[in-house]
N, C-alpha and C positions, 0 to 999 in steps of 0.2 A: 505052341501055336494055338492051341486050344482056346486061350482065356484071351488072345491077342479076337480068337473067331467070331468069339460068342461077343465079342465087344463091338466087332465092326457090324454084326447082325441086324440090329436094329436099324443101323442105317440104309441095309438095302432091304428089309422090312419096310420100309417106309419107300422104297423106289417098286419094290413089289407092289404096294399096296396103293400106288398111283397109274401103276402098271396093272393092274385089278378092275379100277375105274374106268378107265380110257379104253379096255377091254370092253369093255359092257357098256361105254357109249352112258354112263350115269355122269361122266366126266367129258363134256366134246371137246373138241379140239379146241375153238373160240375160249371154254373155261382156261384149257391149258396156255394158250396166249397169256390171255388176261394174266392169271396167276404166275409167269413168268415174269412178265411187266413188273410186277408189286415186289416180286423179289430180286428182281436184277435193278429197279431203278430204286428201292426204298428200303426194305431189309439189309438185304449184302451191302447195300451203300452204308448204312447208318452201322453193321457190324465191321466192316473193313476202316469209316473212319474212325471207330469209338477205338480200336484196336492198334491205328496208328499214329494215334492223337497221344498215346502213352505211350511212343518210343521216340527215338529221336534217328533222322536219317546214316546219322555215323554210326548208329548202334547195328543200324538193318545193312547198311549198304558194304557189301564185301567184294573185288576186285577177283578175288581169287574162287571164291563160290559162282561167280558170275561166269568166270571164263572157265570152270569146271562145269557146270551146265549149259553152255552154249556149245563144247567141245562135244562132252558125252551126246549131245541131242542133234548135232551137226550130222555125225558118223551113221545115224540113225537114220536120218533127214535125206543124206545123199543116197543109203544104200536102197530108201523105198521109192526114191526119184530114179536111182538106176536098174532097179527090178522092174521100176511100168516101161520107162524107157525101150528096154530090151521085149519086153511083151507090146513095142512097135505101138505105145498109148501116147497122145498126144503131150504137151509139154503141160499144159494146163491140167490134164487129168492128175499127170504124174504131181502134180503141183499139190491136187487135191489129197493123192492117197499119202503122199510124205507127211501133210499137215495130220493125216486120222493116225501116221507111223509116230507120232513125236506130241500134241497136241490132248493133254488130260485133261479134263475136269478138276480143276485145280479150285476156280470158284465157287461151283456150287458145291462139290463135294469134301474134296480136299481141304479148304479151308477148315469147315465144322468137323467132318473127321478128325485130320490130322491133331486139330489143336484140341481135341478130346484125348486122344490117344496117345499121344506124345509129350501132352502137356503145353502151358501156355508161351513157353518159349520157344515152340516152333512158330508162330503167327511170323514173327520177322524174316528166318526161310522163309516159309509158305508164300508169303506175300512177295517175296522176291523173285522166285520162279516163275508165279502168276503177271509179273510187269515184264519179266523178259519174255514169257508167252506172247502177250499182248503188244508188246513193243516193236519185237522183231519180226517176230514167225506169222503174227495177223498182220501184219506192214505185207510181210514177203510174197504170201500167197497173194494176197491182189495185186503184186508189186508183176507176179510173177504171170497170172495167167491174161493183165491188161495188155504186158509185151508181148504175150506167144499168139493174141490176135492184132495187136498194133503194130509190132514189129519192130517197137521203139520202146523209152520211156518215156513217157510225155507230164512235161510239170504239171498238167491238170494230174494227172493221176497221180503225183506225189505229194499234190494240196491236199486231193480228195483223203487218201491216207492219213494225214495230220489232223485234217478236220474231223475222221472217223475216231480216232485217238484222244483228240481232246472232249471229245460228245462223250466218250466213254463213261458209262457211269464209274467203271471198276477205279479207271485210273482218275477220276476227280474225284472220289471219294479216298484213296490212298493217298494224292499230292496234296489234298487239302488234312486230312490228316497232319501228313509229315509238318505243313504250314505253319498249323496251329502248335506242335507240338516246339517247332523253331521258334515260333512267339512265345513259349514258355506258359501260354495261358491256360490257368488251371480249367478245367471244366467243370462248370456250375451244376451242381446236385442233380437239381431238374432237370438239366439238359443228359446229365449224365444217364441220368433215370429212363430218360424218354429215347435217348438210343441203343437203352440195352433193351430195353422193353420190344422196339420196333426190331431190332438186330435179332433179338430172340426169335420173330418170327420164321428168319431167313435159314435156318437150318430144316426145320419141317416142310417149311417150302418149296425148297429148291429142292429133296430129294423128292417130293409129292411129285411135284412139273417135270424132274428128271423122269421119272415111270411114266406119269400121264402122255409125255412127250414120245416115247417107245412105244406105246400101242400103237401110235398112229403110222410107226416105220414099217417100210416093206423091204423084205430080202430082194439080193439081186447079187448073184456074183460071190457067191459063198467062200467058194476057194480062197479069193481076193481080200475076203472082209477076214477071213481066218490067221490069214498072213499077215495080216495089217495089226491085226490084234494080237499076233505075238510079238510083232515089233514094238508093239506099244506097252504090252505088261512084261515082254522078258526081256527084248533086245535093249529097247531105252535104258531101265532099269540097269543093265548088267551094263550099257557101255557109258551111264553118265556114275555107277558105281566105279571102275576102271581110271576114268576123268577124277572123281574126288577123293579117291581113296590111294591113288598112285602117280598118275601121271601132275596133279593141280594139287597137293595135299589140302586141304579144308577141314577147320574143326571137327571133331567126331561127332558131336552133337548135331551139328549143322547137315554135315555131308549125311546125317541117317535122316533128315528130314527130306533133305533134298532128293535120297532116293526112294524115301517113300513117297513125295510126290508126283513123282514118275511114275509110279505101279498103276496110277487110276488111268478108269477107262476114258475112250476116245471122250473129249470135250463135245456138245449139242452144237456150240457154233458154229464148229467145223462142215453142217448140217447146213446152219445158215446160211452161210458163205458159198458153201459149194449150189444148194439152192436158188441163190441170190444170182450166182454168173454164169447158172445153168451148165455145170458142169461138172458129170458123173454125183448128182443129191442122191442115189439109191444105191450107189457103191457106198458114198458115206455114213449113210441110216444106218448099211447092213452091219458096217464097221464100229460103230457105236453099239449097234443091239448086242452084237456078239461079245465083245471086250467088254460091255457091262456085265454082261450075264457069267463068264467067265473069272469078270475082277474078283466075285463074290469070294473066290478062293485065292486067288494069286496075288490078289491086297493084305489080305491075314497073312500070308506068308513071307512076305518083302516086309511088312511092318514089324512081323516076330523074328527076323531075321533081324533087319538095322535095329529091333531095339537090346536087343543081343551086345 
């Protein structure tokens, strides 16, 4: 576990030392905006599509990997929806803490880690767990907490959802990949040059913005954020481990990627969102601060584990 530690170090070196900045206010909030912006609409775009411009959709797209990760992260999903439930929390809240129960850091983190650590043939997982994130579970959560004050679904809110989808930068940068990769066209030097060059920025970055972004959270409900955060680095892990290893069988190569993508901490957007429809942002922060700070250890360990 050792060489697996010192390997994943640097990269939360580099969340510490964003987390360092925004501590001491040399990094404000507005820089950490900004600097998110650059790397969620222009780095991670230009490394996610240079990444699936050289695959092809048959190569990535697995039936069985798919409903092994929807299975394992469901059981997850419903049991932190039926723990707020029973602590008599509204439907919407519960909405929130299943999303911090099941919802990694797949983008900014995971990406650059994993495909360091695991090597370059995890990008095809990685990247496939990251669109069923995005597709289903960030659909679900506005899906879920528009009805528990509507009372209904209402087609505005199922356009709203599609339109938030398609704006996405993650998934136009992955679908236009795949595109290009379907058109067979090779990619020209330059161009090749000029997205690795820009895509190189997005690993520094994002773990920079992921610290600077922590400074500014405040606790609230520690118990809750504790819980939340074992869901996320042990329950996930061990029941989407369960789903690809027994119940879904899935290549061994695959299924260790897939659960090493699980092991990371609560995803920041979860932050967003919950922010965004005003409902329980300071349970979510705290859920975030804690499962990072924690991952430091329980990501080496899940990683020296599936590479086993």
């Amino acid at each position: 576990m050792l060489p697996i530690f010192l390997k994943t170090l640097p990269f939360f070196g580099l969340i510490a030392l964003g987390y360092g900045a925004g501590r001491i206010r040399f990094f404000p909030d507005e820089a950490t905006a900004w600097l998110t912006k650059f790397v969620f609409y222009f780095a991670l775009s230009a490394m996610l599509f240079r990444f699936s411009a050289n695959l092809s959709l048959g190569e990535v797209l697995d039936w069985t990997f798919v409903t092994a990760y929807l299975a394992g992260t469901l059981v997850v999903y419903i049991l932190a929806t039926g723990v707020a439930l029973i602590r008599k929390r509204p439907m919407d809240e519960a909405a929130v803490e299943a999303q911090c129960a099941v919802i990694g850091n797949v983008g900014f983190l995971g990406v650059p880690m994993l495909v360091l650590l695991l090597g370059e043939a995890a990008i095809g997982p990685v990247m496939l767990v990251l669109a069923v994130d995005l597709l289903v579970f960030s659909s679900l959560i506005v899906i879920i907490i528009t009805t528990s004050r509507d009372g209904r679904v209402a087609l505005g809110v199922l356009m709203s959802v599609a339109r938030g989808l398609l704006r996405n930068p993650m998934i136009v940068s992955i679908a236009a990949g795949f595109t290009w990769a379907a058109l067979q066209i090779p990619i020209p030097a330059p161009m090749n040059e000029f997205l690795t060059l820009l895509g190189a920025a997005a690993t520094p970055g994002a773990l920079f913005a992921i610290g600077a972004s922590l400074a500014s959270k405040s606790a609230e409900r520690l118990s809750v954020a504790v819980w939340l955060s074992v869901c996320k680095l042990v329950l996930h892990p061990a029941a989407v481990a369960v789903a690809a290893l027994w119940l879904f069988p899935v290549e061994p190569y695959s299924a260790s990627v897939m659960i090493a993508a699980t092991s990371l901490p609560v995803a920041g957007n979860v932050y967003i969102l919950a922010r965004h429809y005003g409902v329980a942002p300071h349970r979510a922060s705290t859920a975030i601060l804690v499962s990072t700070a924690a991952s430091v250890l329980t990501v080496s360990t899940i990683i020296a584990w599936v590479g086993q």
